[in-house]
VEXRO-765739 format. One line per field, with one value per residue (C-alpha): residue number from 1; x, y, z; residue in three letters. Coordinates in nm, 2 decimals, padded with zeros to 4 digits. Example, Ala and Ser with C-alpha at 12.3 -4.5 7.8 and 13.67 -1.06 7.14 Angstrom:
! residues 2
k (1 / 2)
x (01.23 / 01.37)
y (-00.45 / -00.11)
z (00.78 / 00.71)
r (Ala / Ser)
***
This chain:
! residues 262
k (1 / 2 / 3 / 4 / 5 / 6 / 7 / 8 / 9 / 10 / 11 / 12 / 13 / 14 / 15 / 16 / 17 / 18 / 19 / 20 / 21 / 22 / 23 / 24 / 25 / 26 / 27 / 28 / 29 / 30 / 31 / 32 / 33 / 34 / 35 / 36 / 37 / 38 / 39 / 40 / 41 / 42 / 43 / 44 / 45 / 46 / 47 / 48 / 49 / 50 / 51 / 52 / 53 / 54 / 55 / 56 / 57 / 58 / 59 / 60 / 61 / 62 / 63 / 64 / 65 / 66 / 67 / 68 / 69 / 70 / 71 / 72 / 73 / 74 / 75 / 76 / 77 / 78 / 79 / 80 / 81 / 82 / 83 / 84 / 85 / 86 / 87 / 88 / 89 / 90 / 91 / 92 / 93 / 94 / 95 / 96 / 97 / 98 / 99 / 100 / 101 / 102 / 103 / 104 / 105 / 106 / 107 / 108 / 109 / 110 / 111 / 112 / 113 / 114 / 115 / 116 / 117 / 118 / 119 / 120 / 121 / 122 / 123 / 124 / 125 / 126 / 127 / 128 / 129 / 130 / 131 / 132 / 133 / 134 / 135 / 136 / 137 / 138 / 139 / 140 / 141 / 142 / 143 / 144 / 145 / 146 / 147 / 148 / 149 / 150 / 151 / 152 / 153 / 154 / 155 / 156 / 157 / 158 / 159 / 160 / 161 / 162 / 163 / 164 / 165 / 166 / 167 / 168 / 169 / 170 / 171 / 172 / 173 / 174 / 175 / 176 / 177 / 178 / 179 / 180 / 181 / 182 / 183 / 184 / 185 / 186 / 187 / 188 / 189 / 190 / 191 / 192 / 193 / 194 / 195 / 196 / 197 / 198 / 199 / 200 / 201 / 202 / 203 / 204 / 205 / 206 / 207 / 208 / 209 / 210 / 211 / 212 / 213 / 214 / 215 / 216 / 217 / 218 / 219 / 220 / 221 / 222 / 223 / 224 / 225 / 226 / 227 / 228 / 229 / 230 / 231 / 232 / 233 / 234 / 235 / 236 / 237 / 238 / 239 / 240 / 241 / 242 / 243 / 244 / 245 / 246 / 247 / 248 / 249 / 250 / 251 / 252 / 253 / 254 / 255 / 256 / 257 / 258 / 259 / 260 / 261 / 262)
x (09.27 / 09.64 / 09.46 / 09.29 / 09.65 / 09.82 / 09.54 / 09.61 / 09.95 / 09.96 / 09.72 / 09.97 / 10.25 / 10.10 / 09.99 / 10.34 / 10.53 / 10.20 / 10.30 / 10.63 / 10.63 / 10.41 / 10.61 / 10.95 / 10.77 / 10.68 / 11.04 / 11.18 / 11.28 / 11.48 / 11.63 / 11.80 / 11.85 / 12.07 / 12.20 / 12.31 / 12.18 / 11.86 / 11.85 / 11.64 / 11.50 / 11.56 / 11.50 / 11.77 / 11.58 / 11.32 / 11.50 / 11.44 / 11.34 / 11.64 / 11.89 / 12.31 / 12.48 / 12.79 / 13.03 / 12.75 / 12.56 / 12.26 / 12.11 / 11.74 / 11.43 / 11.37 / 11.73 / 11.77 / 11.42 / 11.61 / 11.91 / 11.69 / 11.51 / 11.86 / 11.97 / 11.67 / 11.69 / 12.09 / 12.21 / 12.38 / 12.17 / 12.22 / 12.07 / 11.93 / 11.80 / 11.50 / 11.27 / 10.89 / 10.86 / 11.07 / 11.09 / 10.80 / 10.92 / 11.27 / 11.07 / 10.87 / 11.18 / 11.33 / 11.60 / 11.51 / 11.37 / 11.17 / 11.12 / 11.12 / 11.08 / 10.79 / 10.54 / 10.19 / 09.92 / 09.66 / 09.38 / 09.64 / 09.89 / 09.75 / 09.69 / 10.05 / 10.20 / 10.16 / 10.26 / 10.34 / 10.19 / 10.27 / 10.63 / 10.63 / 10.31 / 10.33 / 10.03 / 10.04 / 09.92 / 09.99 / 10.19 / 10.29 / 10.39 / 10.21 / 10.10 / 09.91 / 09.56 / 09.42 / 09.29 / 09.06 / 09.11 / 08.90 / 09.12 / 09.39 / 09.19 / 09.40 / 09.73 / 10.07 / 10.16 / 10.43 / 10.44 / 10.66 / 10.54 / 10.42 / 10.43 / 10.13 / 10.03 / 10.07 / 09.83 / 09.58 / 09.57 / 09.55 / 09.23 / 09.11 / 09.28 / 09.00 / 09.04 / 09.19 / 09.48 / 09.84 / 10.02 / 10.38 / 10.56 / 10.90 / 11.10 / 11.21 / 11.21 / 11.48 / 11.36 / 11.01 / 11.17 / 11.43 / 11.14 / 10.93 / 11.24 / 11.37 / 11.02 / 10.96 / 10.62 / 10.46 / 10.22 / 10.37 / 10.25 / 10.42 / 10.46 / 10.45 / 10.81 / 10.97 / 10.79 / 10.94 / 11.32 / 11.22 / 11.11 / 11.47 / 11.69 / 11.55 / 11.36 / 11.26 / 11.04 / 10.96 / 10.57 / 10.25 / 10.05 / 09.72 / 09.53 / 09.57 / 09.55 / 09.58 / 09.68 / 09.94 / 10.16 / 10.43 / 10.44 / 10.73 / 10.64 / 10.70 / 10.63 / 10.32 / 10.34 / 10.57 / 10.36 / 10.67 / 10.90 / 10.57 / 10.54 / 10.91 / 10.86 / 10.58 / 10.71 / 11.00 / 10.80 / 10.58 / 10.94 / 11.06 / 10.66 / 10.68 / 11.06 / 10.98 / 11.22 / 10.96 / 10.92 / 11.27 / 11.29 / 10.99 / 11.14 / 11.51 / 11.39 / 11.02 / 11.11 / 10.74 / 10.59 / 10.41 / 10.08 / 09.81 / 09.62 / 09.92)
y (15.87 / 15.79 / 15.56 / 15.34 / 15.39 / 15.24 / 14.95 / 14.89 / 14.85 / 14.65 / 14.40 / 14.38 / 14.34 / 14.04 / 13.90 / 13.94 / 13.76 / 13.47 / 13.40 / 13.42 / 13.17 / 12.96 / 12.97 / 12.88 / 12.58 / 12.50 / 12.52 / 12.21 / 12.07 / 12.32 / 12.34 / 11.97 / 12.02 / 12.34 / 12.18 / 11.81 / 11.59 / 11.44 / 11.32 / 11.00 / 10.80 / 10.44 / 10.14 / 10.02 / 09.79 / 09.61 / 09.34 / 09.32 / 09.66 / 09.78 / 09.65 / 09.66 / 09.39 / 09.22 / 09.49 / 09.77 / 09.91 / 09.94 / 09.71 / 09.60 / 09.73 / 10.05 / 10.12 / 10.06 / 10.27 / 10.58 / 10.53 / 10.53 / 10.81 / 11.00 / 10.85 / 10.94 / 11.28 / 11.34 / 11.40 / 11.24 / 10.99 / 11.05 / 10.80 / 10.87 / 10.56 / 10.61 / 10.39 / 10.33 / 10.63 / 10.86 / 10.88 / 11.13 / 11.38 / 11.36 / 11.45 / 11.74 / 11.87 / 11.92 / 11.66 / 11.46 / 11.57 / 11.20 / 10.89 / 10.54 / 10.35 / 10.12 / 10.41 / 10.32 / 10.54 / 10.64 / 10.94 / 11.03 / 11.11 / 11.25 / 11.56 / 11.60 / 11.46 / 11.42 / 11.07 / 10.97 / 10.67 / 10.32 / 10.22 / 09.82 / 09.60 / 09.51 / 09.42 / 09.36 / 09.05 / 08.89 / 08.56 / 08.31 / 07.95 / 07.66 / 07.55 / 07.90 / 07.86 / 08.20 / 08.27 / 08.64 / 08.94 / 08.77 / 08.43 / 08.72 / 08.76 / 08.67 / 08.67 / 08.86 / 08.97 / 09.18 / 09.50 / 09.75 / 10.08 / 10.32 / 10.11 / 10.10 / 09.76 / 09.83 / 10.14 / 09.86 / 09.59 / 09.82 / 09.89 / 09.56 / 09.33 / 09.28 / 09.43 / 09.11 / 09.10 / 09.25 / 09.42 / 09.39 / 09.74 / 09.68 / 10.02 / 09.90 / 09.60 / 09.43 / 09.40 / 09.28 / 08.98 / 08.89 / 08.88 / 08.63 / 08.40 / 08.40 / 08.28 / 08.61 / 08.60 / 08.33 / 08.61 / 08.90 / 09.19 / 09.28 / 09.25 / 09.00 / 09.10 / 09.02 / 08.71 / 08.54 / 08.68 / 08.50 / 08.21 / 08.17 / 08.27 / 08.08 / 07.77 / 07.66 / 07.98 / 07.98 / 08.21 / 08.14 / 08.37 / 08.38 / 08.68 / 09.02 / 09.31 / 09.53 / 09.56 / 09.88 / 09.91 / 10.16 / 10.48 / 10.77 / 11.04 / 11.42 / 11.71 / 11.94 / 12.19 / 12.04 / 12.00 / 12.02 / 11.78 / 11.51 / 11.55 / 11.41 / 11.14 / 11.03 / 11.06 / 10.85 / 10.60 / 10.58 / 10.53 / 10.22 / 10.02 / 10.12 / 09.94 / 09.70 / 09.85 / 09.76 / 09.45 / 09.34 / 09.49 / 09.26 / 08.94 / 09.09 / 09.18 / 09.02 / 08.70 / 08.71 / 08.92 / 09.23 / 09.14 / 09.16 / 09.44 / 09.65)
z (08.62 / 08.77 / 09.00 / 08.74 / 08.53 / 08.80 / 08.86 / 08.49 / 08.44 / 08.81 / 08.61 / 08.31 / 08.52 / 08.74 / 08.39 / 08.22 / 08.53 / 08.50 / 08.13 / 08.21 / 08.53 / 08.22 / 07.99 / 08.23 / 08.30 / 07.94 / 07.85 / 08.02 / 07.71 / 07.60 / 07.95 / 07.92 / 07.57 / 07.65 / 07.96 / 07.76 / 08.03 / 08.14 / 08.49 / 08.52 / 08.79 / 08.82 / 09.08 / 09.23 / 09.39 / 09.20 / 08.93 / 08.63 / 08.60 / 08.77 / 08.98 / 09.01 / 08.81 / 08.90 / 08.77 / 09.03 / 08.70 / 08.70 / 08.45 / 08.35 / 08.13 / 08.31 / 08.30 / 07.94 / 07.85 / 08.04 / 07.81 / 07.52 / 07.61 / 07.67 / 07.33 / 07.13 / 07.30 / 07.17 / 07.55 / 07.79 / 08.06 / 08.41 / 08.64 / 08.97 / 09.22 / 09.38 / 09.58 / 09.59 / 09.85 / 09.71 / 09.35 / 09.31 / 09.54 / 09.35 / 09.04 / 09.26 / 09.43 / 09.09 / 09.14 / 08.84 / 08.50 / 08.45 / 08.67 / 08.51 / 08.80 / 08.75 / 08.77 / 08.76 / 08.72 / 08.96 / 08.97 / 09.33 / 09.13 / 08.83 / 09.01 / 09.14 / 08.84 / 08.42 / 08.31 / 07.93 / 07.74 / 07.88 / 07.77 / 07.98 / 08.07 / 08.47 / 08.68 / 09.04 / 09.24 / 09.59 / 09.58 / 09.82 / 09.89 / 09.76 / 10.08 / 10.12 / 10.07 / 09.93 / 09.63 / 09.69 / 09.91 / 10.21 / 10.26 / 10.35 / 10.66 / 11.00 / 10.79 / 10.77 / 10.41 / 10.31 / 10.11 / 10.05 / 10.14 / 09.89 / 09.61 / 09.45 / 09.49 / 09.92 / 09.87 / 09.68 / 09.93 / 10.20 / 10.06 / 10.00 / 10.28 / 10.58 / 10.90 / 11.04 / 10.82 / 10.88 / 10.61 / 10.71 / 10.52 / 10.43 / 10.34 / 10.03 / 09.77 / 09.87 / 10.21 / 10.11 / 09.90 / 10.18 / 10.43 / 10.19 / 10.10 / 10.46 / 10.56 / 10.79 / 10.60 / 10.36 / 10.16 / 09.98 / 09.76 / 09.45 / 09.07 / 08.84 / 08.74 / 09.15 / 09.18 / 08.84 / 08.97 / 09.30 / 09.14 / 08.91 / 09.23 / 09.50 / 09.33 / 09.69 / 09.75 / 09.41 / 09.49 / 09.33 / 09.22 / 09.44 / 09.29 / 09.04 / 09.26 / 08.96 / 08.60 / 08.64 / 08.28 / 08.36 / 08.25 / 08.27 / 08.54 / 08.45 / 08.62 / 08.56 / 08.31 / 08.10 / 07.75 / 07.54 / 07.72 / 07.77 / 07.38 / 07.30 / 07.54 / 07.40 / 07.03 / 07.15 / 07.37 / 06.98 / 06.80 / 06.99 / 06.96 / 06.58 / 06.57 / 06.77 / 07.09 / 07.42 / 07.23 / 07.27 / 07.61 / 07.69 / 07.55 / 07.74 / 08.06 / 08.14 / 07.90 / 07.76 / 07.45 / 07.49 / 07.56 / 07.25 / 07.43 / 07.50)
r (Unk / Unk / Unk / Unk / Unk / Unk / Unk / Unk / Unk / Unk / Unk / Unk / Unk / Unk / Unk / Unk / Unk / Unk / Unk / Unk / Unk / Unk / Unk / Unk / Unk / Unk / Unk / Unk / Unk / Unk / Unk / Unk / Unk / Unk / Unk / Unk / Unk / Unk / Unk / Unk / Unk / Unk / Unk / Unk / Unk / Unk / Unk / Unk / Unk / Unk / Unk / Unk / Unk / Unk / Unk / Unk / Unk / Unk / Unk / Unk / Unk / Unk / Unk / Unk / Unk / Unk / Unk / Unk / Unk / Unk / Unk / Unk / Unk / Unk / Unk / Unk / Unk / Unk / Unk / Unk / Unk / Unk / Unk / Unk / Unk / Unk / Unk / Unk / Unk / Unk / Unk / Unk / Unk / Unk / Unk / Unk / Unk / Unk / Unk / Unk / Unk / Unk / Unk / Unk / Unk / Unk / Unk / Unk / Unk / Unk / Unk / Unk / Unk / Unk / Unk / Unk / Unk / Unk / Unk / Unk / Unk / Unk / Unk / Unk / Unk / Unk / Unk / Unk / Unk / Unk / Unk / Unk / Unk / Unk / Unk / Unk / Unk / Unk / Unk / Unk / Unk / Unk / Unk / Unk / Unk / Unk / Unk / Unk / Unk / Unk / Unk / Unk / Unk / Unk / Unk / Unk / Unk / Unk / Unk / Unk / Unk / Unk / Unk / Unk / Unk / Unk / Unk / Unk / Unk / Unk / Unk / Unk / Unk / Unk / Unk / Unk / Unk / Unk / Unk / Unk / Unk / Unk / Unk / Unk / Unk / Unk / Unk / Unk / Unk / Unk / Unk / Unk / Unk / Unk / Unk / Unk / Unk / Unk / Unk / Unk / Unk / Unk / Unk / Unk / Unk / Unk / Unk / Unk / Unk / Unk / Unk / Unk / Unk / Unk / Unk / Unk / Unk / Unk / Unk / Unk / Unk / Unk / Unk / Unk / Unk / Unk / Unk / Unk / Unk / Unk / Unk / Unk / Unk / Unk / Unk / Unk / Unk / Unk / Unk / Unk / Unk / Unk / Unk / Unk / Unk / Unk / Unk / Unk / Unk / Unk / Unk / Unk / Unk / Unk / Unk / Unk / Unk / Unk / Unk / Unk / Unk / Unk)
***
């Protein structure tokens, strides 16, 4: 009898600490709430979405989304730059509550990660000079194109581009775009969003699109176990499409209209 006792209350101990862990996790909202700050992922890198302005503050639509997020929330917005590569494990590590950072979804990171509705349409294409004569995945073949790594659209051509081609990985955005408009290569990977900034900055290398890689709208990344604090977000991600919000930051930051289907 004291044996099975003891087997017992060892199974309603293991089960009290599970719900417990379970419910830790669950409170994340209640966490920043309490705390009065919400620590946020943004690109530094990747204009218009987010880059430093003139004055070195961070400005564009996935900076202003955080803010509104933080406003919508009643706490105080702390931003934290990321890159392509690193922005999830910031989220992971428990540096960051959220990441805005041009996040597109994938079944990869679906199991690592929970991701709210889409708050920004963004697909993904590879663009190049005029003179470039490519127009589908095989006219890449015997070419250089550059990429930065671990963005999604450099984990998609890697897939597609034929054995031939060289994907040249650049460790950040910045360095992709420099490498196009410095001629270091003539084919690039990226969004829609870079290639229009390239286009209005350096009229010379302005890039044509050559092919959609992938429609990717952007999404806000959250950890797992989080059901609470995935909620809000998405309440507030409905707010600003009911008031018209991601509209404006559309027209602001992308200078075209949401599209009809988003």
């Amino acid at each position: 009898m004291k044996f099975r006792f003891f087997s017992i209350a060892t199974v309603m101990c293991g089960l009290a600490t599970l719900v417990g862990a379970t419910l830790a996790r669950a409170d994340a909202l209640d966490d920043l709430l309490k705390a009065g700050v919400i620590r946020i992922a943004v690109p530094v890198d990747y204009p218009p979405f987010g880059s430093a302005g003139a004055d070195m503050q961070p400005k564009g639509l996935d900076i202003d989304m955080a803010n509104f997020i933080g406003k919508e929330l009643g706490v105080r917005t702390e931003l934290v730059g990321v890159s392509s590569a690193n922005r999830i494990p910031y989220l992971q590590s428990r540096k960051v509550d959220l990441v805005i950072s041009t996040l597109g979804k994938t079944p990869e990171r679906d199991k690592v990660i929970d991701f709210s509705t889409p708050y920004a349409p963004f697909f993904m294409g590879v663009f190049g000079a005029k003179t470039e004569t490519v127009g589908k995945p095989e006219d890449l073949a015997g070419k250089t194109i550059g990429a930065t790594r671990g963005a999604l659209e450099e984990q998609e051509l890697s897939k597609m581009a034929p054995a031939s081609a060289t994907i040249k990985r650049f460790e950040d955005n910045n360095a992709t775009v420099a490498a196009y408009v410095s001629g270091q290569v003539d084919i690039f990977a990226s969004g829609n969003a870079v290639a229009a900034v390239i286009a209005e900055r350096y009229g010379d290398r302005a890039p044509n699109l050559k092919f959609v890689i992938k429609n990717s709208p952007c999404y806000v990344g959250l950890n797992k176990d989080e059901p609470r604090l995935l909620q809000k977000v998405n309440e507030i991600i409905a707010r600003a499409r009911a008031s018209g919000e991601t509209a404006a930051l559309s027209e602001k930051w992308l200078k075209a209209p949401l599209p009809p289907e988003f």
